[in-house]
C-alpha positions as CSV (number, residue, x, y, z in Angstrom):
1,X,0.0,0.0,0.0
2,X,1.3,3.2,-0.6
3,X,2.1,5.5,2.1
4,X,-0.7,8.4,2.0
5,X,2.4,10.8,3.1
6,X,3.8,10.8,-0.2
7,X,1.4,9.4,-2.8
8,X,2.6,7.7,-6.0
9,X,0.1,9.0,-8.7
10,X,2.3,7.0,-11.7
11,X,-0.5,4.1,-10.3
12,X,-3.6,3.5,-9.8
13,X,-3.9,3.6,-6.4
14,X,-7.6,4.0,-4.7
15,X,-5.5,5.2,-1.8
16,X,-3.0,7.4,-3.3
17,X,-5.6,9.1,-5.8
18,X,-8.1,9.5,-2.4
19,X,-5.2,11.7,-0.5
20,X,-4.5,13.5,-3.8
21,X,-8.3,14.6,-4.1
22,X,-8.4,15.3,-0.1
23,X,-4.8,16.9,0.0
24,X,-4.3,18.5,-3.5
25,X,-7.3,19.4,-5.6
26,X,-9.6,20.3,-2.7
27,X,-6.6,23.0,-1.3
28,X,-6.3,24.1,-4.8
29,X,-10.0,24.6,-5.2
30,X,-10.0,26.6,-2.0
31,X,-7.3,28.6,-2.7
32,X,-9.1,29.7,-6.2
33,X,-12.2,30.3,-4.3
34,X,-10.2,32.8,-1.6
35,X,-8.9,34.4,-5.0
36,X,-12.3,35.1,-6.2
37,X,-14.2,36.1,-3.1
38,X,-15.5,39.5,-2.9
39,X,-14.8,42.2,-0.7
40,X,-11.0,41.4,-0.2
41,X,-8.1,43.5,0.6
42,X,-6.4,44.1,-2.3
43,X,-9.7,43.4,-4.2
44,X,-10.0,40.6,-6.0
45,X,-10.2,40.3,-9.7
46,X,-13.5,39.6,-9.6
47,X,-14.5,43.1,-8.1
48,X,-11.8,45.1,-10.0
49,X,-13.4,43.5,-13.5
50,X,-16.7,45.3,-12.6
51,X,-15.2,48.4,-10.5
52,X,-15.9,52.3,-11.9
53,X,-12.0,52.8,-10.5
54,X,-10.1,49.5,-10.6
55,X,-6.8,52.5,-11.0
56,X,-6.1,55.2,-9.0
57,X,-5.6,58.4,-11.9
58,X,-7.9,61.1,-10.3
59,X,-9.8,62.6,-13.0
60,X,-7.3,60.9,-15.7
61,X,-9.7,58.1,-15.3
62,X,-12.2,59.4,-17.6
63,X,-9.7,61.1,-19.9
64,X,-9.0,60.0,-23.7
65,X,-6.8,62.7,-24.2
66,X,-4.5,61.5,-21.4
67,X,-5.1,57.9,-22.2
68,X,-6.3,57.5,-18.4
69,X,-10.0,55.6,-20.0
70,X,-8.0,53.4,-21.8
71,X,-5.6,52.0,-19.2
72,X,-9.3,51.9,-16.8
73,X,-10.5,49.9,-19.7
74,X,-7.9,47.7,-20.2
75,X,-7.3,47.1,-16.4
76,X,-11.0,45.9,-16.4
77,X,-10.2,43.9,-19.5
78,X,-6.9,42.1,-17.9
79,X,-9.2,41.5,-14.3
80,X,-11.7,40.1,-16.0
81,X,-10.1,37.7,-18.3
82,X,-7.5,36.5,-15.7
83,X,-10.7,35.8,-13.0
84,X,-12.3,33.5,-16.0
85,X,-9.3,31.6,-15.9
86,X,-9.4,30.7,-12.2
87,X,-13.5,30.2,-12.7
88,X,-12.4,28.2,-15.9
89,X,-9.8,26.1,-13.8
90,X,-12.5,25.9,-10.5
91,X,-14.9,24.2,-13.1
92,X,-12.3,21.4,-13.7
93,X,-10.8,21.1,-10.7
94,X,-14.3,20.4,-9.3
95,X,-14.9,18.1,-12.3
96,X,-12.3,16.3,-11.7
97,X,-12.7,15.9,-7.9
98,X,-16.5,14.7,-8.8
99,X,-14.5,12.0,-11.2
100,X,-12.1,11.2,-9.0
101,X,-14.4,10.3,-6.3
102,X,-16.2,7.6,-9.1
103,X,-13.3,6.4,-10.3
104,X,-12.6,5.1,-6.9
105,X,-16.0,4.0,-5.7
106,X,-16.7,2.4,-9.3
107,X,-13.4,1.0,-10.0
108,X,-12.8,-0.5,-6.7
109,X,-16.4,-2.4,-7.1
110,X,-14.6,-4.5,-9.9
111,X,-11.4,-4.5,-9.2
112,X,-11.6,-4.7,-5.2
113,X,-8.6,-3.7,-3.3
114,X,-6.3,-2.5,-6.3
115,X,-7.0,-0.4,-9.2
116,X,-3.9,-1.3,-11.0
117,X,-5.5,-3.7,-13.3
118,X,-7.4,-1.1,-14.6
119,X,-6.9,0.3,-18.5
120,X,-5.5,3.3,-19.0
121,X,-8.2,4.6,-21.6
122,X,-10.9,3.4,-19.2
123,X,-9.5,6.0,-16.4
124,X,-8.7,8.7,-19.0
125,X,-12.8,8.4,-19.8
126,X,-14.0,8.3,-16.5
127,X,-12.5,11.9,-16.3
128,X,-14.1,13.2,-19.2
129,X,-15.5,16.0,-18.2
130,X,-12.5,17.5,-16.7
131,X,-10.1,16.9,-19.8
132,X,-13.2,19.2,-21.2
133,X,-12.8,22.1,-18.5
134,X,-9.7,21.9,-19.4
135,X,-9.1,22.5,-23.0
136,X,-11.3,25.5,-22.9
137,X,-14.5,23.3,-23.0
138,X,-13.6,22.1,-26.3
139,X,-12.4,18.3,-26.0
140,X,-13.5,14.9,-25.3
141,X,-15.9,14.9,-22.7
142,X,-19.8,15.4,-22.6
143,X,-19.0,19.0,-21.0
144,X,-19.2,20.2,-17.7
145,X,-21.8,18.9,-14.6
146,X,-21.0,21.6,-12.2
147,X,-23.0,25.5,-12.1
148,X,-20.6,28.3,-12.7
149,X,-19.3,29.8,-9.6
């Protein structure tokens, strides 16, 4: 058995891939949550996306002439497309915490203790949906199963 300090993930391991969800992907989740939350200090992207001043330029802000509307614009711009990228990678981390979680409970049903008999195309399909989170919703799997954050 492998020792749930220091998984092996170049097997499959019902044991290893458990602490991996519990350790790894659920802290990584988390973390992207705390990066989107509102009402933070700095703000997070989230707010700064959808903020009348996400840059300090005094009356600049508003100015063409200065350029100050365009760096307000494209500060929105930059917030908003980085916070779709943690959503994008919440999505799939979530997917694949969902798969992970059947992988083990379905796998283990027919192959009891060990997953190691298992093919590596049948594991690579039980996580569909998060190989499609993860190419931008545009690959192999049915698409995603999880709401939006």
């Amino acid at each position: 058995m492998t020792d749930v300090g220091d998984p092996d993930l170049t097997a499959l391991d019902a044991t290893a891939l458990q602490a991996f969800m519990d350790n790894d992907v659920d802290r990584f989740i988390d973390d992207i949550v705390q990066m989107r939350k509102a009402g933070q200090t700095p703000p997070a992207l989230y707010d700064l996306q959808a903020s009348p001043h996400p840059v300090q330029l005094g009356q600049m802000s508003g100015d063409d002439n200065t350029g100050g509307a365009s760096v307000v614009a494209n500060a929105k711009a930059a917030a908003k497309a980085i916070d779709q990228v943690l959503n994008h990678h919440h999505e799939a981390f979530t997917d694949l915490r969902r798969e992970l979680g059947n992988v083990i409970t379905t796998m283990l049903k027919t192959q009891g203790e060990s997953l190691s008999g298992i093919d590596g195309q049948k594991f690579l399909t039980a996580i569909k949906d998060y190989d499609f989170e993860m190419n931008g919703g545009s690959g192999t799997g049915s698409g995603p199963a999880s709401a939006k954050v």
